[in-house]
mmCIF file of the C-alpha atoms, coordinates in Angstrom:
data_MODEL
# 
_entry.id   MODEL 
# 
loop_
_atom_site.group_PDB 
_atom_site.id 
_atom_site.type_symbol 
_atom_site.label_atom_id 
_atom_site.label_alt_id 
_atom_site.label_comp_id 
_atom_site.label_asym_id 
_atom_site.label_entity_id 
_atom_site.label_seq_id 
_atom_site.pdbx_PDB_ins_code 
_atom_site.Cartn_x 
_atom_site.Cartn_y 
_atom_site.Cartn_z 
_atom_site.occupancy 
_atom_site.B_iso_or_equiv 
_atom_site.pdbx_formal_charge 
_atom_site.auth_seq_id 
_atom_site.auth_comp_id 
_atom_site.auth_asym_id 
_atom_site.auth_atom_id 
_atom_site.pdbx_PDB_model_num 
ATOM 1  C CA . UNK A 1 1  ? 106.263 98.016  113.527 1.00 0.00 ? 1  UNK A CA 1 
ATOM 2  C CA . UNK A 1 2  ? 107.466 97.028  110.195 1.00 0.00 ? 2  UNK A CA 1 
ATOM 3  C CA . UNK A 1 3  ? 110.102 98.598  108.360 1.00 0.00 ? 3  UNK A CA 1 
ATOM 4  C CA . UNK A 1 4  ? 108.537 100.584 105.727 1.00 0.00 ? 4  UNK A CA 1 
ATOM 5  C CA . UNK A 1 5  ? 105.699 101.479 108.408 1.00 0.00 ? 5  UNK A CA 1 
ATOM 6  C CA . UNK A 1 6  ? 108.631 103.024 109.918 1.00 0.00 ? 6  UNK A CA 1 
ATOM 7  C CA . UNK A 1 7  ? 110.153 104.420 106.858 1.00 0.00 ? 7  UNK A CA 1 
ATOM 8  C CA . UNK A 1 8  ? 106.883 105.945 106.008 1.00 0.00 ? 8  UNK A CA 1 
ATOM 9  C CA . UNK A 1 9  ? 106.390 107.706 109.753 1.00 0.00 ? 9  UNK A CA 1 
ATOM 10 C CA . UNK A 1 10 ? 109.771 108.987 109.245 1.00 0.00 ? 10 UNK A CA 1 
ATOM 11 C CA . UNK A 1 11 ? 109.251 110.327 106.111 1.00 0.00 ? 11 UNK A CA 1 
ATOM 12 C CA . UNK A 1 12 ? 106.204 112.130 107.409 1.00 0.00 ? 12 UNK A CA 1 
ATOM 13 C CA . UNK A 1 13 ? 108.094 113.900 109.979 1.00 0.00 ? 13 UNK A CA 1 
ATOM 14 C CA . UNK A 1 14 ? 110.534 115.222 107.319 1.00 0.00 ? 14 UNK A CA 1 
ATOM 15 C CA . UNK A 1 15 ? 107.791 116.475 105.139 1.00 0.00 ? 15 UNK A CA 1 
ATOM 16 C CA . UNK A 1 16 ? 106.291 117.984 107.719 1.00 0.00 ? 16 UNK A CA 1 
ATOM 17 C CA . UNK A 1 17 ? 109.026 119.640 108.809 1.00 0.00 ? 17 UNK A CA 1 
ATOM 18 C CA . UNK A 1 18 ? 110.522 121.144 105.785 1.00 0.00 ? 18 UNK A CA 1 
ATOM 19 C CA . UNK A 1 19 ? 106.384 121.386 104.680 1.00 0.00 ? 19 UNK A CA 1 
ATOM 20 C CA . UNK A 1 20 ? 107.214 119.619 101.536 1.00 0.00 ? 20 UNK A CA 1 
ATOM 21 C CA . UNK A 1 21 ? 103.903 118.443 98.973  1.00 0.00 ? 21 UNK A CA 1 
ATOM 22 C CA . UNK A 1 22 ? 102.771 115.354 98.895  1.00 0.00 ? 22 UNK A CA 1 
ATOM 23 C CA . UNK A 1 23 ? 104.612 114.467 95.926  1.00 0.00 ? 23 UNK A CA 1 
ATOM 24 C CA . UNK A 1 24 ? 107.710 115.545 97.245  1.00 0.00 ? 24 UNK A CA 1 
ATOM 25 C CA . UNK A 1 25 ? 106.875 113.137 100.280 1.00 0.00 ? 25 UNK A CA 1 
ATOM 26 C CA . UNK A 1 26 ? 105.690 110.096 97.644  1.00 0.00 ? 26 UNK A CA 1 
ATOM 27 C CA . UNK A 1 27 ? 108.954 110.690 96.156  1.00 0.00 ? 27 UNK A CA 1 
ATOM 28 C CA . UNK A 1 28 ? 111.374 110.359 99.468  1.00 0.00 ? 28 UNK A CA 1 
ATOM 29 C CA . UNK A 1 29 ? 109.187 107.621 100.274 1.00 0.00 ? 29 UNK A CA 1 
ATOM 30 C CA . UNK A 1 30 ? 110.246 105.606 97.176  1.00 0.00 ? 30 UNK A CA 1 
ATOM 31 C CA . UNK A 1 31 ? 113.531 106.718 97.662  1.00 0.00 ? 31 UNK A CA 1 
ATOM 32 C CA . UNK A 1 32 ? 114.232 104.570 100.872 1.00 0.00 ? 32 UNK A CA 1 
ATOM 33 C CA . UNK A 1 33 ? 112.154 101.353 99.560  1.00 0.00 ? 33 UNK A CA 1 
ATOM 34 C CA . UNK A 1 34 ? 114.781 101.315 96.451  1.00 0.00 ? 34 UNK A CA 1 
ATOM 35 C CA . UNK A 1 35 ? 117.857 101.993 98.631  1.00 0.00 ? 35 UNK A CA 1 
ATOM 36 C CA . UNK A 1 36 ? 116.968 99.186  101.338 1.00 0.00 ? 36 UNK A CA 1 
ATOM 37 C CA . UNK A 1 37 ? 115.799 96.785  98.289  1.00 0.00 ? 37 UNK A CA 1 
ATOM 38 C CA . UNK A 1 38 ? 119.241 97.116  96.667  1.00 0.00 ? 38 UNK A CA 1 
ATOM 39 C CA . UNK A 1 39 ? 120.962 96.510  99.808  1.00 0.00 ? 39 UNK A CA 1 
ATOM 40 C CA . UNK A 1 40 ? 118.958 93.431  100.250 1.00 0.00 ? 40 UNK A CA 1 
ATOM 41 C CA . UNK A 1 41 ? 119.574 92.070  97.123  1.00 0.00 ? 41 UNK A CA 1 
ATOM 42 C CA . UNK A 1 42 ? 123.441 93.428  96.749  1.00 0.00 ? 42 UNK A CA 1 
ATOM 43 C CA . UNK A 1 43 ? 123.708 91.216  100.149 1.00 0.00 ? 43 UNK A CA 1 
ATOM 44 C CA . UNK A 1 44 ? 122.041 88.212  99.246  1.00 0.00 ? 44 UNK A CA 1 
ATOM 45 C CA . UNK A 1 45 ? 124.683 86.656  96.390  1.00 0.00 ? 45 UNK A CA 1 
ATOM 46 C CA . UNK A 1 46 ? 127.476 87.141  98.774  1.00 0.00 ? 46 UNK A CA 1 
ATOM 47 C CA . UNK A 1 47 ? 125.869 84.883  101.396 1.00 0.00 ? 47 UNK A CA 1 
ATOM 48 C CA . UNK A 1 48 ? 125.619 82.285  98.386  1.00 0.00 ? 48 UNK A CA 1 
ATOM 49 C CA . UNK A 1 49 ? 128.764 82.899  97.087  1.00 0.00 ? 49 UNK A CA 1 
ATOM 50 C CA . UNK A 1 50 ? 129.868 82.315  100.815 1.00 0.00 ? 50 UNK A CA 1 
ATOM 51 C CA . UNK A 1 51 ? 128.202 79.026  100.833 1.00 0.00 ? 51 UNK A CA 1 
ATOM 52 C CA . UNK A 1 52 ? 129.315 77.565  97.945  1.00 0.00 ? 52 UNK A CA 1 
ATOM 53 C CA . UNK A 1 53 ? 132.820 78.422  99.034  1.00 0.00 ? 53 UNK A CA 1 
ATOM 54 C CA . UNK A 1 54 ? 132.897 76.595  102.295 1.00 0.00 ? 54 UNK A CA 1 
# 
């Protein structure tokens, strides 16, 4: 399963749960896809920094 498969199941559940709109659920949705995208791209210049250290 890939990750924003599994961000999107999860997301699901919580709607479901709390019996949110689809909007609401479009919205959380988003939210994780930004969040893990700035990690990933917060994390890649160290490793080059890293590199050109060494």
């Amino acid at each position: 399963m890939r990750l924003d498969e599994n961000i999107y199941w999860r997301v699901r559940v919580l709607a479901r749960k709390h019996k949110r709109s689809l909007n609401n659920e479009i919205c959380f949705l988003l939210q994780e896809i930004l969040q893990s995208s700035e990690a990933i791209l917060i994390e890649q210049p160290q490793r080059k920094e890293k590199k050109s250290a060494e």
